[in-house]
C-alpha positions as a Markdown table, in Angstrom:
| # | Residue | x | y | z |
|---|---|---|---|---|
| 1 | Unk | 140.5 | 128.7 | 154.8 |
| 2 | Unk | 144.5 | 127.7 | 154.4 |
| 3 | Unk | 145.8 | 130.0 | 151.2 |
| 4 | Unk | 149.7 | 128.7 | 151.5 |
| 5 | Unk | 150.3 | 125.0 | 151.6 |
| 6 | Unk | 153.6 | 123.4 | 152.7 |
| 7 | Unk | 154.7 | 122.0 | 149.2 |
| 8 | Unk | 155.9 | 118.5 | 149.2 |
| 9 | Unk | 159.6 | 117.8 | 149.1 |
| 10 | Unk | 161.1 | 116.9 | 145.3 |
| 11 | Unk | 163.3 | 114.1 | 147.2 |
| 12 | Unk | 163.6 | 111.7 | 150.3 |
| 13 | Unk | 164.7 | 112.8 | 153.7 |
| 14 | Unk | 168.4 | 110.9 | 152.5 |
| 15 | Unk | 168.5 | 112.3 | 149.4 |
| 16 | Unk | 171.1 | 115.3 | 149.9 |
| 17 | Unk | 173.5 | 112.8 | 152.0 |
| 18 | Unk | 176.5 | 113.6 | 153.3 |
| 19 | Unk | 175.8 | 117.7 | 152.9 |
| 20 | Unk | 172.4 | 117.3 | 154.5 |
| 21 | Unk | 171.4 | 114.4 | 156.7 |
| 22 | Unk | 168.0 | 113.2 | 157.5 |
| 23 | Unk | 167.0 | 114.4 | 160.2 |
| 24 | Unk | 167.9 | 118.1 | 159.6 |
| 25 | Unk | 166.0 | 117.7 | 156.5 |
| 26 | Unk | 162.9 | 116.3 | 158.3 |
| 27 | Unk | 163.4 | 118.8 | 161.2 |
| 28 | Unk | 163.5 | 121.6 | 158.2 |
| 29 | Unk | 160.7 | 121.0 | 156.0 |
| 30 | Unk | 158.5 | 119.3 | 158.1 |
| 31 | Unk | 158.3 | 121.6 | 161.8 |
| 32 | Unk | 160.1 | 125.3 | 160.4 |
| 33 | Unk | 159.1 | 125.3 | 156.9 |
| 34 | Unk | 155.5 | 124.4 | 158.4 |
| 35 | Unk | 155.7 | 126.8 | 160.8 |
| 36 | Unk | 156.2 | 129.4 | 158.4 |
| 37 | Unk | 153.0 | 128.5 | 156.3 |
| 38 | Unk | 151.1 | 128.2 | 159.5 |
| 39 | Unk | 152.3 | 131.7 | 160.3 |
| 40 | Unk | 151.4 | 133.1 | 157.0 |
| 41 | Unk | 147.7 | 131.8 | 157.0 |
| 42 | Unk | 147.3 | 133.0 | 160.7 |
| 43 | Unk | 148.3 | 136.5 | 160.0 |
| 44 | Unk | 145.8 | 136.9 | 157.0 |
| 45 | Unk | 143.0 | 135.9 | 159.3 |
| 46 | Unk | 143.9 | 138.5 | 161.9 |
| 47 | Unk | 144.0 | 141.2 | 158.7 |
| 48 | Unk | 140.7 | 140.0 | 157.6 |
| 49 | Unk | 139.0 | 140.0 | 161.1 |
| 50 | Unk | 140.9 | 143.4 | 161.5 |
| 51 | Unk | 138.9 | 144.9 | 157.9 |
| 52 | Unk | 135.7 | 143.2 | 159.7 |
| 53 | Unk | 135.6 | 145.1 | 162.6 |
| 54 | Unk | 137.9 | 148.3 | 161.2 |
| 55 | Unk | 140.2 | 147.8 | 164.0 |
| 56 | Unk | 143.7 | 149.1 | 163.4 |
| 57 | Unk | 145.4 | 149.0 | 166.5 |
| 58 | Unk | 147.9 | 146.5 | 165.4 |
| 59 | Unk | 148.3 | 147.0 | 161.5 |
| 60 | Unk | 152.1 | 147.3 | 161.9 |
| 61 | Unk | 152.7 | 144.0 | 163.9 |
| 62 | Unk | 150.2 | 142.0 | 161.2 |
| 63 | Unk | 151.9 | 143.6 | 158.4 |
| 64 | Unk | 155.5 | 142.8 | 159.3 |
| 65 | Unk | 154.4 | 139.5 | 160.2 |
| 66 | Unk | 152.9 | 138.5 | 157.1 |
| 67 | Unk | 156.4 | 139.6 | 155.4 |
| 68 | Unk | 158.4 | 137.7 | 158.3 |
| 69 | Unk | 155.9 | 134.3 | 157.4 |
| 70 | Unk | 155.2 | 134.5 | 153.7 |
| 71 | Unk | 159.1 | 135.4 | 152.7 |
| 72 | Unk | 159.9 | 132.5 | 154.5 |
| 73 | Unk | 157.3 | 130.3 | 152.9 |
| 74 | Unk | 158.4 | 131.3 | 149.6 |
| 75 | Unk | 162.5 | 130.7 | 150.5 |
| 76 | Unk | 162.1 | 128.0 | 151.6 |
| 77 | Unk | 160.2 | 126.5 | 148.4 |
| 78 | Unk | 163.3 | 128.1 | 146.7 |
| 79 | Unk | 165.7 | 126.3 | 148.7 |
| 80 | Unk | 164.2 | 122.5 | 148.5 |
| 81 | Unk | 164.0 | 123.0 | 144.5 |
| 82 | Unk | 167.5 | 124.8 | 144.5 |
| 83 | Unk | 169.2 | 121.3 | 145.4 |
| 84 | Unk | 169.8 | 118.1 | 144.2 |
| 85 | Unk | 171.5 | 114.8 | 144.6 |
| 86 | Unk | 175.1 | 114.5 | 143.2 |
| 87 | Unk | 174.0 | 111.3 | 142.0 |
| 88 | Unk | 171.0 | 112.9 | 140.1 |
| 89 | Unk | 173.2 | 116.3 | 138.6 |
| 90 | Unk | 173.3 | 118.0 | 141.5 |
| 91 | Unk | 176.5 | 120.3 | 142.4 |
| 92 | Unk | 179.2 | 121.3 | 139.8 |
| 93 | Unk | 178.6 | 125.0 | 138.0 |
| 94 | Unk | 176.3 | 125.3 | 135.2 |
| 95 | Unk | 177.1 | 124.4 | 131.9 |
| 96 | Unk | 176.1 | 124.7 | 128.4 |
| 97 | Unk | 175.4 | 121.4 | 127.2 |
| 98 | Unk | 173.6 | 121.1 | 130.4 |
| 99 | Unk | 171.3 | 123.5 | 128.8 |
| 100 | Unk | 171.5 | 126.5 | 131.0 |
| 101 | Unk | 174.7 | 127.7 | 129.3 |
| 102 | Unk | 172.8 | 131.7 | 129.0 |
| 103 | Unk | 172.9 | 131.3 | 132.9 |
| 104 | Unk | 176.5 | 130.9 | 133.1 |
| 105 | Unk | 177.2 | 133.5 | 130.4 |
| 106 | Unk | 175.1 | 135.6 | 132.9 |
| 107 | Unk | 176.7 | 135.0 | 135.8 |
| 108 | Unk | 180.5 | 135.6 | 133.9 |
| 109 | Unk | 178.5 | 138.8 | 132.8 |
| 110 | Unk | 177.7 | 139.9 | 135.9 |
| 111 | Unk | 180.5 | 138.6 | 138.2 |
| 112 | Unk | 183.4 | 138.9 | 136.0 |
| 113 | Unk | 183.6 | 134.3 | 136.5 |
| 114 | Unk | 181.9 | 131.7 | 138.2 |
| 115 | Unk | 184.7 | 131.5 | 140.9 |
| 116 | Unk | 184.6 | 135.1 | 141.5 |
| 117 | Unk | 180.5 | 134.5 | 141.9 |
| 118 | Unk | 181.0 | 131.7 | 143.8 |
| 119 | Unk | 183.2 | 133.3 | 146.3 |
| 120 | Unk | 181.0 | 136.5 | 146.6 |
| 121 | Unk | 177.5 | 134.1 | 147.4 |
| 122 | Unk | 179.7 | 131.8 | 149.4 |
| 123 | Unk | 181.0 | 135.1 | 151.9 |
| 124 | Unk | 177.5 | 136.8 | 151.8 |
| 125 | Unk | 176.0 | 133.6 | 153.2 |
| 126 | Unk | 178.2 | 132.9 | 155.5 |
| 127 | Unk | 178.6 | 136.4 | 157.2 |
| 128 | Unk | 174.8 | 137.3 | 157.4 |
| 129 | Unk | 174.8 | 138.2 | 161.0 |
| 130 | Unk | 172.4 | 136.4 | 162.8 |
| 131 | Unk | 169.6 | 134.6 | 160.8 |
| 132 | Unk | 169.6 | 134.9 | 157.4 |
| 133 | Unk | 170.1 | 133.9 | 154.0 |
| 134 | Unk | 172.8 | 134.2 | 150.5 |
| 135 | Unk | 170.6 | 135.1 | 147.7 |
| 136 | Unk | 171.3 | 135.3 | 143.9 |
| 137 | Unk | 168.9 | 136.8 | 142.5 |
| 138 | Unk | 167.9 | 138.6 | 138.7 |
| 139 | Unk | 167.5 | 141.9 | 139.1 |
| 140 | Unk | 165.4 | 143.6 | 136.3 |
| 141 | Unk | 166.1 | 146.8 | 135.6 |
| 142 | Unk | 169.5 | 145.9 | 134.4 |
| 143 | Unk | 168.9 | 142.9 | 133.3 |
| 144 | Unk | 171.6 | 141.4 | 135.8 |
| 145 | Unk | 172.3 | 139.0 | 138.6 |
| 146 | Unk | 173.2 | 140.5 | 141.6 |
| 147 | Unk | 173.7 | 138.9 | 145.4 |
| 148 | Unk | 172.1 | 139.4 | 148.2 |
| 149 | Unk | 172.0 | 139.1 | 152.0 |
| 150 | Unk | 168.7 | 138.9 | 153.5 |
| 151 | Unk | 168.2 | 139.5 | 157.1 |
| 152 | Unk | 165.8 | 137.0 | 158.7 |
| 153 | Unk | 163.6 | 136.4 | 155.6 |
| 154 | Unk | 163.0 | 139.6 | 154.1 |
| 155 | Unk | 165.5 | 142.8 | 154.7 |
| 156 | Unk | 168.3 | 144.0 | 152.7 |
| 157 | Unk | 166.9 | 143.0 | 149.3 |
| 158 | Unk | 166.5 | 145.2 | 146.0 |
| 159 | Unk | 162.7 | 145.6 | 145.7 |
| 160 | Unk | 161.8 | 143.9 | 142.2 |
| 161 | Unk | 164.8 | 141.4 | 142.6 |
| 162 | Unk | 163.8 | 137.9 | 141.4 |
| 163 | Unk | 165.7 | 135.2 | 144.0 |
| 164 | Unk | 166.9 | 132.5 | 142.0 |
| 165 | Unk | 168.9 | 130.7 | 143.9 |
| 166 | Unk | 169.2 | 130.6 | 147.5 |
| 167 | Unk | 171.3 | 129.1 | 150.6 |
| 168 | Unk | 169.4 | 129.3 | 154.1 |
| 169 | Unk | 172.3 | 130.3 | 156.4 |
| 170 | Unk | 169.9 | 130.5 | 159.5 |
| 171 | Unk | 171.1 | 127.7 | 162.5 |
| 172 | Unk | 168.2 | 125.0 | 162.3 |
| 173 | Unk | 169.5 | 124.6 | 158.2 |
| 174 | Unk | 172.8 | 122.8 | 159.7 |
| 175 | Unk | 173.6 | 123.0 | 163.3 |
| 176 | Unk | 173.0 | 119.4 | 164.3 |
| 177 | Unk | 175.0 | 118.3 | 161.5 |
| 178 | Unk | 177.5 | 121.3 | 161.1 |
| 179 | Unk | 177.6 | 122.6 | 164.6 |
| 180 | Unk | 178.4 | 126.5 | 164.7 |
| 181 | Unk | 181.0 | 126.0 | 161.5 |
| 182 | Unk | 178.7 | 127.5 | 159.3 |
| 183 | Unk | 181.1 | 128.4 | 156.6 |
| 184 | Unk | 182.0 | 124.8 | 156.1 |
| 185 | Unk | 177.7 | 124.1 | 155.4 |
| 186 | Unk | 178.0 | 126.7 | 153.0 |
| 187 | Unk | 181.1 | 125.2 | 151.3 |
| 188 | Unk | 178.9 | 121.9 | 151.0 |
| 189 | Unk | 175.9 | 123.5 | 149.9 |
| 190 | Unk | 177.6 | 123.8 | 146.3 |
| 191 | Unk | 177.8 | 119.7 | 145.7 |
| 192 | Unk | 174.2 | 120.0 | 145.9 |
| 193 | Unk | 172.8 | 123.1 | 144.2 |
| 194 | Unk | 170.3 | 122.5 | 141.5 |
| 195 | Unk | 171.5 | 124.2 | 138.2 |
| 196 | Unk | 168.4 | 122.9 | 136.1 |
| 197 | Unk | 166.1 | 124.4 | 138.7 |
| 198 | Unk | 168.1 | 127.4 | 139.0 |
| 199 | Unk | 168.5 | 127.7 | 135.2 |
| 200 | Unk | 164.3 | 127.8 | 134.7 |
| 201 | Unk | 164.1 | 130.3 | 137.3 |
| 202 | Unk | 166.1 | 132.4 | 135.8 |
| 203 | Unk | 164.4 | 132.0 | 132.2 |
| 204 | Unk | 161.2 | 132.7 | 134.0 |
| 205 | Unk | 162.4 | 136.0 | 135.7 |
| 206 | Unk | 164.0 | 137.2 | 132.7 |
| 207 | Unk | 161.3 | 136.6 | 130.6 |
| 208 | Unk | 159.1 | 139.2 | 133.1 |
| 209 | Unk | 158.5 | 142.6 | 131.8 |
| 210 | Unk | 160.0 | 145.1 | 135.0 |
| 211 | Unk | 156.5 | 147.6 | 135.0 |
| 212 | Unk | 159.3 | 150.4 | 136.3 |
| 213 | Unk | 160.8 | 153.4 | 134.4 |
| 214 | Unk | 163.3 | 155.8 | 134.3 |
C-alpha cells in the first residue's frame, strides 16, 4: 500500500510562463517528482520485508535511499507551492500589506536586507555543485532564517531546519529551457516565488516548539 502520493500541481503546465515553460513543468512534476514518490514507497516495502524475515544485509543502502526518495518528495511539494504566476502575485519581495510583513522583518533580521538575502540564496543555488538545491529555511534554536545548500536532496542541512522556501538547482528543473546557464534560471526564479506560501510556512515553523536544549 502507496504511503506518499504525488500531490497535484496548484497551477497549469503554462502557468509560470516565460521562467518556466510547459513542458519542463510537465517533464518535472509528472516523470521526476513521480519518480521520487515511487522511490519512496518502494524503499519502505524492502524495510518492511527486511523486519519480516530479519534480514539486515542491506540496511545502509535502504536507509539512504529512503532519505535520497522522501527528501525529494517533500522538496519538491515545496517548490510547486513556493511559486506563483506574476499575474496572480507571484515574484517581487514580501511585503507588509501583503500580509507577511514579520517575514520580511525576519529576513532584514537575519540577513542584514532583502538584497543582501537575495544575493546570498541566489549564489548558494547557483554554485551547488552537481545536483542540488538553495534552501531558506527557519532554523529553531535561534529563532532565525538561515540558507542552505543541499546536496542532491538531503546533505549539508542543519538537522531541525524548517525549509521554507526552496529553488531546485538540479538540470531536469531548467535545461531544456535554460541550457547549462543555470545562474540565469535562478535569476528568473525570483519573478515567480510565492511570498504567501512562503509567509505561512514560515508562521507554521515558527509556531513549532524546538524539543532541543542547551
Amino acid at each position: 500500500m502507496a504511503i506518499y502520493t504525488l500531490p497535484e500541481l496548484p497551477y497549469d503546465y503554462a502557468a509560470l510562463e516565460p521562467v518556466i515553460n510547459p513542458q519542463i513543468i510537465e517533464l518535472h512534476h509528472d516523470k521526476h517528482h513521480a519518480a521520487y514518490v515511487k522511490g519512496a514507497n518502494d524503499t519502505l516495502e524492502q524495510l518492511e520485508e527486511a523486519r519480516d524475515k530479519d534480514q539486515w544485509g542491506a540496511i545502509n543502502g535502504l536507509e539512504k535511499n529512503l532519505a535520497f526518495h522522501l527528501s525529494g518528495h517533500i522538496l519538491h511539494s515545496i517548490y510547486w507551492n513556493n511559486m506563483n504566476s506574476p499575474k496572480d502575485g507571484g515574484g517581487g519581495e514580501p511585503l507588509a500589506a501583503d500580509g507577511v510583513g514579520d517575514l520580511a522583518d525576519a529576513i532584514t533580521e537575519s540577513f542584514g536586507s532583502f538584497a543582501k538575502f537575495k544575493a546570498q540564496l541566489t549564489k548558494a543555488s547557483a554554485t551547488t555543485q552537481g545536483s542540488g538545491w538553495g534552501v531558506l529555511a527557519y532554523e529553531p534554536i535561534s529563532g532565525r532564517l538561515i540558507v542552505e545548500q543541499v546536496y542532491d536532496h538531503q546533505g549539508n542541512v542543519g538537522q531541525g531546519s524548517v525549509p521554507i522556501l526552496v529553488f531546485d538547482a538540479w538540470e531536469h528543473a531548467f535545461y531544456l529551457q535554460y541550457k547549462n546557464q543555470k545562474v540565469d534560471f535562478i535569476e528568473a526564479m525570483w519573478q515567480v516565488v510565492n511570498w504567501q506560501d512562503v509567509g505561512k510556512r514560515y508562521h507554521a515553523a515558527k509556531a513549532s516548539v524546538p524539543l532541543i536544549s542547551f
